[in-house]
C-alpha positions in Angstrom: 20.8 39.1 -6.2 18.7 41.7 -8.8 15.8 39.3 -8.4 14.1 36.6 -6.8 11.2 33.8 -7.5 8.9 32.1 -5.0 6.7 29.9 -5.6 3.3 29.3 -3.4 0.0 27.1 -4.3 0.3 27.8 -7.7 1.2 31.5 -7.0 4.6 32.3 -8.6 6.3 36.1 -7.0 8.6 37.3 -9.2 10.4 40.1 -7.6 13.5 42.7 -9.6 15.9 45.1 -8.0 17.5 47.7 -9.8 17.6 47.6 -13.6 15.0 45.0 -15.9 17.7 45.2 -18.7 18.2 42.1 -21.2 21.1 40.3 -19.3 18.7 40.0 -16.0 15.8 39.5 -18.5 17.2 36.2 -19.8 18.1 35.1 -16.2 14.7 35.7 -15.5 13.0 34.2 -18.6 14.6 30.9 -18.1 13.8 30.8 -14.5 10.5 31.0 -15.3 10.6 28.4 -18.4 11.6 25.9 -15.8 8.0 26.5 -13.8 6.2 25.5 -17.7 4.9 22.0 -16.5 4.3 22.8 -13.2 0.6 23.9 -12.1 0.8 27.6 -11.9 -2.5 30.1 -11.8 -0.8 33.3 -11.5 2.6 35.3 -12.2 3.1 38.4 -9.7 5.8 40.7 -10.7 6.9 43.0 -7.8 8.9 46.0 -9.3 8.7 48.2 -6.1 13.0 48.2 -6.4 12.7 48.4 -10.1 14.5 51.9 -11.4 14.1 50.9 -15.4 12.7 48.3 -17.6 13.6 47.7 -21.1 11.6 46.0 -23.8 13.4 42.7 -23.0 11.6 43.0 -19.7 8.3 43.6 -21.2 8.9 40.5 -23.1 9.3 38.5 -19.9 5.8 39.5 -18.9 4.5 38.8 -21.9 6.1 35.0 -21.9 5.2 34.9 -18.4 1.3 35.3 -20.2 1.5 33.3 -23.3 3.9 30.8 -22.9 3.7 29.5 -18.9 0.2 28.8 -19.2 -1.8 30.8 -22.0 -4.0 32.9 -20.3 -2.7 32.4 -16.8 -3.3 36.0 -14.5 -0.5 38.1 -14.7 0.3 41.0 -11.9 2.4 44.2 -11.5 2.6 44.9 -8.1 3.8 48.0 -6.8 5.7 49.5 -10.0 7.8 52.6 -9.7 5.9 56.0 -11.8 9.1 55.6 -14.4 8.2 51.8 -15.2 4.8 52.1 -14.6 5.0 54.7 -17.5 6.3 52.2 -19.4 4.0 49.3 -19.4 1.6 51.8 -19.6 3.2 53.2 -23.5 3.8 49.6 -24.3 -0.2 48.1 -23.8 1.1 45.5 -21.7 -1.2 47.0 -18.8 -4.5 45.9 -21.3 -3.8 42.5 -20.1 -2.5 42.4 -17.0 -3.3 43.3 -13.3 -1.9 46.7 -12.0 -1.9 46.3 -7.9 -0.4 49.7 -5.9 
């Protein structure tokens, strides 16, 4: 599977393999639109296995901020230089946790 979510006291992991392109994106997405009513206090997206993300990914973080829980921490964990790169161009990484 090109991605997985866990969910741990209030913690979601959101982990991608291979390409962040708009079909996974929307798979994605709507995972996470099912976890809107539940208690969550932080998003964790682990692209160590990520090789590219497109602007429909970039979106997913961004829904992941504004529309689970406005305000709720958002992480990028381990990114690969090439998508690190990016986040970086897009200003996602002003408000959002880069972890190596």
């Amino acid at each position: 599977m090109p991605y997985s979510i866990k969910e741990e006291d209030g913690k979601v992991f959101v982990e991608v393999t291979g390409e962040f392109d708009a079909i996974l994106a929307k798979e994605v997405q709507n995972a996470l639109e099912n976890l809107r009513d539940r208690e969550i206090e932080a998003v964790a997206f682990d692209f160590k296995n990520t090789t590219h993300i497109a602007s429909s990914g970039l979106r997913v973080i961004i829904f992941a901020r504004e529309r689970i829980k406005p305000g709720i921490q958002v992480s990028i964990v381990e990114a690969r230089n090439i998508v690190l790169d990016v986040i970086k161009m897009s200003g996602i990484d002003s408000f959002v946790t880069l972890v190596e």
